[in-house]
C-alpha positions as CSV (number, residue, x, y, z in Angstrom):
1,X,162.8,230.0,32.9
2,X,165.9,228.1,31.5
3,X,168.1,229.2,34.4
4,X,165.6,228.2,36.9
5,X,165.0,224.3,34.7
6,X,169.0,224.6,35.1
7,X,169.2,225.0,38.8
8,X,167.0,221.8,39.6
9,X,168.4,220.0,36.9
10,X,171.7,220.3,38.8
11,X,170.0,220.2,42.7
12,X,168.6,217.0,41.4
13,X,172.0,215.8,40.1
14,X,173.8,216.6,43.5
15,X,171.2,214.6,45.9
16,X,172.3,211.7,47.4
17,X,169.8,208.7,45.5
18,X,170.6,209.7,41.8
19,X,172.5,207.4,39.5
20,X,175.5,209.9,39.2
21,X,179.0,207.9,38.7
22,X,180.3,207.8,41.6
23,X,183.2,205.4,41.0
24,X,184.8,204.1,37.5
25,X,186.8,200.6,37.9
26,X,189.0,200.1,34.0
27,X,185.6,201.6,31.9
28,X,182.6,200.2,34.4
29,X,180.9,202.7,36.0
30,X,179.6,202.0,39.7
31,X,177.1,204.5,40.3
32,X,175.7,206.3,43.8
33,X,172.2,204.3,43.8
34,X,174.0,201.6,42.9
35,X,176.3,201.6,46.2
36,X,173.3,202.3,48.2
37,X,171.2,198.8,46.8
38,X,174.6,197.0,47.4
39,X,174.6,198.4,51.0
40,X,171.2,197.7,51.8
41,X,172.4,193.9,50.3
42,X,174.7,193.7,53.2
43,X,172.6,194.8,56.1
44,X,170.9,191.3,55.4
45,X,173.8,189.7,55.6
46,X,175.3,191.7,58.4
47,X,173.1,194.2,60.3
48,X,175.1,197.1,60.9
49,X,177.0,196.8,57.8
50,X,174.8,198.6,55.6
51,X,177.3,201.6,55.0
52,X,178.2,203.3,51.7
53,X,181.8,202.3,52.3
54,X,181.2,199.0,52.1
55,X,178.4,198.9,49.5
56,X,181.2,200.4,47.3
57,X,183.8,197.9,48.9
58,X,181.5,194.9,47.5
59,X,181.2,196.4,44.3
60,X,184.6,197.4,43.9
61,X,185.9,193.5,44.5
62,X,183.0,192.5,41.6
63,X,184.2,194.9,38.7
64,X,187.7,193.7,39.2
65,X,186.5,190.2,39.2
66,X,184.9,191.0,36.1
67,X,187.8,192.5,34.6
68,X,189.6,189.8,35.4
69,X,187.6,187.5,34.1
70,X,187.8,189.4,31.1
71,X,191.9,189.6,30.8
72,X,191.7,186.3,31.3
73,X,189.7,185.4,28.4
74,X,185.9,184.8,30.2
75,X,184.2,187.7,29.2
76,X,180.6,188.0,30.9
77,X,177.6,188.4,28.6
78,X,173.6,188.5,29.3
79,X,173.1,184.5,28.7
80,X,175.5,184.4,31.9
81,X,174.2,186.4,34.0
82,X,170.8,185.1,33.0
83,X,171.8,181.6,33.8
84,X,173.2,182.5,37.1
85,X,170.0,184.7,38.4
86,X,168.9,180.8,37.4
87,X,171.2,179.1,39.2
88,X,170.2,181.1,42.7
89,X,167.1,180.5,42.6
90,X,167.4,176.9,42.0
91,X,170.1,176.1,44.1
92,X,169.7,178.6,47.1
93,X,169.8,177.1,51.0
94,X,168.2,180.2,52.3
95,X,164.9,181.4,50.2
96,X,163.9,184.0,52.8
97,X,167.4,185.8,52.5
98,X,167.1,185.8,49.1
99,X,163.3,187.3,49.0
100,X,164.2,190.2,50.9
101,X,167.2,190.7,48.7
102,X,165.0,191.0,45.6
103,X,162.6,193.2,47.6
104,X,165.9,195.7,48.4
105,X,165.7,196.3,44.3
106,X,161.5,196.0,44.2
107,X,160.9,196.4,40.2
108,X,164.2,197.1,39.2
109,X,165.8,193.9,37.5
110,X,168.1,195.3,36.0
111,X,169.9,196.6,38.9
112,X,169.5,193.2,40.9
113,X,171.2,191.7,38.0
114,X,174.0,194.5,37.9
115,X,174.3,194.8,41.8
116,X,173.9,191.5,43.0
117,X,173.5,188.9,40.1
118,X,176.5,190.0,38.1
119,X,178.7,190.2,41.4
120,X,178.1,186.9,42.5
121,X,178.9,185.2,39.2
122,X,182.3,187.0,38.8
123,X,183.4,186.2,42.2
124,X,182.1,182.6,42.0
125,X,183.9,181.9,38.3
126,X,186.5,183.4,39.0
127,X,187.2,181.9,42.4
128,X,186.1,177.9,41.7
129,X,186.3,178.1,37.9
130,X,189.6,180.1,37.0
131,X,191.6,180.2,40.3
132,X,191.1,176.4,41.7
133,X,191.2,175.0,38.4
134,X,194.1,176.4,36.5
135,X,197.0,174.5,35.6
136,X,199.0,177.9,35.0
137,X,197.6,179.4,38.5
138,X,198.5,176.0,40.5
139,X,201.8,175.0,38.5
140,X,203.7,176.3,41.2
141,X,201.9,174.3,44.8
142,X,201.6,171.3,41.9
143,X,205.0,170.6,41.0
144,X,205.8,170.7,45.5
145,X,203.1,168.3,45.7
146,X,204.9,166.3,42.7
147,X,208.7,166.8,44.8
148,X,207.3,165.3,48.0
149,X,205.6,162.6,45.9
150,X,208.2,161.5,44.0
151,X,210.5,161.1,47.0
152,X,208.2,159.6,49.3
153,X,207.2,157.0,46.3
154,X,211.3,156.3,45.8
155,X,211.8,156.4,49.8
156,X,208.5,156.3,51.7
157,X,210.5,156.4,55.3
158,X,211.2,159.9,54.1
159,X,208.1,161.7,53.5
160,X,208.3,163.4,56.8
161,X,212.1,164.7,56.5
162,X,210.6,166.2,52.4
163,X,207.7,167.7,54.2
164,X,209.3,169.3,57.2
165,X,211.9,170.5,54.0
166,X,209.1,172.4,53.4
167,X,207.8,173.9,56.1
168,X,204.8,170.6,56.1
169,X,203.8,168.0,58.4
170,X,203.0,164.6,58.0
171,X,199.1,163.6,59.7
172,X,198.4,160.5,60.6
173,X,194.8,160.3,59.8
174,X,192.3,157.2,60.0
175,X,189.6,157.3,56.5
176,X,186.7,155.1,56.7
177,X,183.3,155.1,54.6
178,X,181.2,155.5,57.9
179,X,183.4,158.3,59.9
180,X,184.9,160.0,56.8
181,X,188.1,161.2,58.4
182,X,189.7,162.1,61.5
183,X,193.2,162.1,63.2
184,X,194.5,158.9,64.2
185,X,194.4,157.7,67.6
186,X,192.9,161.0,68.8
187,X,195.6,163.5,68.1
188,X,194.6,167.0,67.4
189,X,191.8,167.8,65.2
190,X,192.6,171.1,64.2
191,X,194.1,170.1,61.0
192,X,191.2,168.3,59.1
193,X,191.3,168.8,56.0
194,X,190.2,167.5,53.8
195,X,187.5,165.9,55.9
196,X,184.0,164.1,54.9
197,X,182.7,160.7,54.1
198,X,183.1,161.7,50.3
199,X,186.5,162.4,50.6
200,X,187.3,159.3,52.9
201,X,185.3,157.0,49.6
202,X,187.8,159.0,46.8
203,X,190.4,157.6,49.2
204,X,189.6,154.0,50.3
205,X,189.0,153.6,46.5
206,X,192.5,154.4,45.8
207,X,194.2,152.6,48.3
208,X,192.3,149.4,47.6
209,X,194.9,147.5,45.5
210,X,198.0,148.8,47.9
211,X,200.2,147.5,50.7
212,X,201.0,148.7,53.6
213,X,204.0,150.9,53.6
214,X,203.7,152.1,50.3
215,X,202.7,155.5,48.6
216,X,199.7,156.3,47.1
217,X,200.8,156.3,42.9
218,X,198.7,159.3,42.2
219,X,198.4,162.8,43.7
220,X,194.6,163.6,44.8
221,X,193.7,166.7,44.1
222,X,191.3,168.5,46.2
223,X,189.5,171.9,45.2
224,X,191.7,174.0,47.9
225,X,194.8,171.2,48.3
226,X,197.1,168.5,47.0
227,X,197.4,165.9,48.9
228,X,200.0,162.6,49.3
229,X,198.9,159.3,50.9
230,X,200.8,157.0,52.5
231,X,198.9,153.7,53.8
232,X,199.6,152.4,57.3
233,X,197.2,149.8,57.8
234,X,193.8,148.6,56.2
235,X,191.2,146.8,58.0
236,X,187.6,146.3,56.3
237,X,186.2,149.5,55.6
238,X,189.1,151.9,57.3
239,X,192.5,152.2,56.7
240,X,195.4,154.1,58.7
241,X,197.4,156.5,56.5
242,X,200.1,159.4,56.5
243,X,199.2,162.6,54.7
244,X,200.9,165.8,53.7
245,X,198.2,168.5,52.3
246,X,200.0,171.0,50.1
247,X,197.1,174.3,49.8
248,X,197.1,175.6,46.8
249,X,198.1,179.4,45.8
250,X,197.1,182.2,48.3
251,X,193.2,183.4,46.1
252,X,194.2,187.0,47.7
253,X,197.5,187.1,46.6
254,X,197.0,186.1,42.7
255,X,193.3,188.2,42.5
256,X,195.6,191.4,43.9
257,X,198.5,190.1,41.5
258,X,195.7,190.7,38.5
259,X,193.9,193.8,40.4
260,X,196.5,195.4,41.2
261,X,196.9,196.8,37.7
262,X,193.3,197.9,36.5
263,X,192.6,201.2,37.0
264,X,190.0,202.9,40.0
265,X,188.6,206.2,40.4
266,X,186.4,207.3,42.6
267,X,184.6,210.7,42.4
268,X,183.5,211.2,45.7
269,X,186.2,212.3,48.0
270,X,184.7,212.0,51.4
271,X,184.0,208.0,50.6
272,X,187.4,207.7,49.1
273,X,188.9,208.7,52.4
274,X,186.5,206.0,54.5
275,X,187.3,203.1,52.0
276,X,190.7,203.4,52.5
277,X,190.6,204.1,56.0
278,X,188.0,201.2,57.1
279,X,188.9,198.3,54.4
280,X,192.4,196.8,54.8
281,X,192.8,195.7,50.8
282,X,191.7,198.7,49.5
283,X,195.6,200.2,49.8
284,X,196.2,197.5,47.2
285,X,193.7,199.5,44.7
286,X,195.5,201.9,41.6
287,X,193.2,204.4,42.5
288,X,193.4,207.3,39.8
């Protein structure tokens, strides 16, 4: 009778929908069932993606946010995840998307929270909160931005000469409060950024009080960029300017400069072999 309540207890352990760990990232433990809600996540997104690889793929790029997050000095706790199943609900765009999400968990809370909840939080604090806003992360891209400044402040005729220095161009852009902004004089407009009537107001507001010729006295500082103004021309609501955006850090090169180093195991050998052969990052991974 044992030996028989022994044999099922291990058939049941071996079938595909138990919670048996199937991957370990630092001491989180992603589990089978797990990868399979997380896949099912993605077909919504993207039919045809719903595969184990890249249910585990998703996961994988969570926990190390997490741990991140956690070297870093953010540890995650219940009140956040709490708050952010809050936050989606609130502040979601597409309701439907998000009902058939919950309905790929049905009862289970706690795995939406684990699965889906908890995933979008680390990569979103991590990403906007940490990454974007760090002096430490951006000192770097800053203190470029603060060179070409300086010398295009001292000697505005040679903003173009710093920026070409480094491997930058100077855009001549026109702002205005109606048309946001948009290359001057209809020059290629593959390069707009930062674009938007918001932005264009953030600017005009700054350049109200200078001349013609001269440099913008302060940096603005975009969520992705740095950028330096130069004013051209002003006339009522629009002004002509000269612009050098300086992006900020690489996110994939300073999240794999952090991930690089936490620890990965996964169990199951087969889905090993397809992560690293389908996702490109996942050489980057210390797998154990």
């Amino acid at each position: 009778m044992l030996k028989s309540i022994s044999r099922t207890v291990i058939i049941l352990l071996l079938l595909p929908g138990c919670s048996k760990s199937t991957c370990t990232v630092s001491h989180s433990t992603i589990t089978d069932k797990n990868i399979q809600y997380r896949a099912k996540v993605s077909e919504i997104y993207y039919p045809g993606s719903g595969k184990r690889y890249v249910g585990l793929s998703q996961l994988l790029k969570g926990y190390l946010s997490l741990e991140i997050l956690s070297n870093l000095g953010h540890p995650v706790d219940a009140a956040a995840i709490t708050a952010e199943a809050q936050r989606i609900d609130s502040n979601t765009k597409a309701p439907e998307m998000l009902n058939k999400i919950k309905a790929v968990f049905g009862d289970n809370q706690e795995a939406y929270r684990n699965v889906f909840v908890k995933m979008t939080y680390a990569e979103r604090v991590l990403y906007t909160e940490v990454f974007l806003k760090s002096p430490d992360v951006q000192l770097e891209q800053k203190h470029l931005a603060e060179n070409i400044h300086r010398i295009a402040t001292d000697t505005p005729t040679a903003m173009e000469s710093t920026a070409n220095k480094y491997g930058l161009k100077v855009l001549r852009l026109e702002v205005s409060n109606k048309e946001g902004i948009k290359p001057a004089g209809g020059k290629d407009t593959l390069h707009r950024e930062p674009a938007g009537v918001e932005q264009a107001g953030v600017i005009l507001t700054s350049l109200a009080k200078i001349l013609p010729g001269i440099t913008m006295p302060h940096i603005v500082e975009w969520p992705e960029s740095f950028q330096i103004i130069k004013l051209i021309s002003k006339r009522g609501n629009s002004a002509i300017v000269d612009s050098v955006i300086v992006p900020k850090k690489s996110y994939d090169e300073w999240f794999w400069s952090k991930a690089a180093s936490i620890p990965v195991q996964i169990n199951d050998q087969a889905l090993k072999e397809e992560l690293l052969r389908e996702v490109s990052w996942a050489k980057n991974l210390k797998l154990e």
